[in-house]
N, C-alpha and C positions, 0 to 999 in steps of 0.2 A: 523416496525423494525427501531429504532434509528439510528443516526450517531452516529458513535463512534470517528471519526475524519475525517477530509478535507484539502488540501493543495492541493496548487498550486504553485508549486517551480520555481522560477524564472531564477534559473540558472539551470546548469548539476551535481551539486554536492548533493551526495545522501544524503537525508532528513529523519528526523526524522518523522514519520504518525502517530505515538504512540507508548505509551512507557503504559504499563502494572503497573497496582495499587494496581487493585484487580481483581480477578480471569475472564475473560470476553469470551464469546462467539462469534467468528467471523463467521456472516454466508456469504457477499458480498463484494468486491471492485471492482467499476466501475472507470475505467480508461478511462478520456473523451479528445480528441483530439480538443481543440478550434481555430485551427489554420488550414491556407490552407496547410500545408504541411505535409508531414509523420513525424513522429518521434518515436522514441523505448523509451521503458519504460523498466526499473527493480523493483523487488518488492523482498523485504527481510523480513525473518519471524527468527528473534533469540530472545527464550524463554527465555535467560538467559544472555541479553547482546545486546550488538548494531554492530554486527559482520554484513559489509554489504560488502559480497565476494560468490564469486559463491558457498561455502560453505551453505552458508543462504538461497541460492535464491531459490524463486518460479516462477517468469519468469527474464528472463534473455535478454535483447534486441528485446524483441518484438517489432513490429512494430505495431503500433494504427494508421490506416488509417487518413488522413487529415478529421475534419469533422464528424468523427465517434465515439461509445464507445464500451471501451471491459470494458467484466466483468470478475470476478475469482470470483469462488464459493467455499467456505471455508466449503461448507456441514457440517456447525457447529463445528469446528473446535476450541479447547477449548486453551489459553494461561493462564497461574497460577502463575508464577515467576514474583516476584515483577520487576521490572527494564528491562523487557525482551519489546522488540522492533518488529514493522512494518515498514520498513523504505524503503523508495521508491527516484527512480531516473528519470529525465526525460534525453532525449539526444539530447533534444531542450531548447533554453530558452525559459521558459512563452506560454510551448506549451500547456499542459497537468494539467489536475485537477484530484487528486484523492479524492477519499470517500469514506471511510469503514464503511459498516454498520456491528451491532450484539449488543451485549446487556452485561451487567453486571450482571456476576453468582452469586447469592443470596450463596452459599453454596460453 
């Protein structure tokens, strides 16, 4: 299963994780904690735009244990609008690495 992008946001201001080209299949993001401390994460899914408000969201302040990884399972979850965004937040600095995996739809 490819990466389709990775970031590690340095500050709390919410980031761009990808931005939609051509039509791609998202099946994973692990959301990794490298630091002793908790910190929450947001993760925004807009098909048609970079809209990153509880409107968008798929997790919303969760908390990523010091130390640990979450994952979100996108059970194949298809994005097709050109310019449409994954855009993710930490609530730490230089806490948290994200990576999405899935693949680009041929069709």
């Amino acid at each position: 299963m490819p990466i389709l992008a990775q970031l590690a946001p340095a500050d709390t201001t919410a980031a761009v994780l990808l931005t939609v080209k051509n039509r791609i299949i998202l099946h994973k993001l692990f959301i990794a904690n490298t630091t002793g401390v908790n910190a929450t994460c947001r993760v925004f899914m807009d098909d048609n735009g970079t809209t990153a408000t509880a409107a968008t969201a798929l997790l919303y302040d969760k908390v990523v244990v010091l130390n640990t990884t979450e994952e979100l399972d996108f059970d194949e979850a298809t994005m097709s609008t050109p310019t449409g965004t994954i855009t993710v937040r930490s609530g730490t600095n230089d806490a948290l690495t994200f990576t999405l995996f899935g693949e680009e739809a041929l069709s």
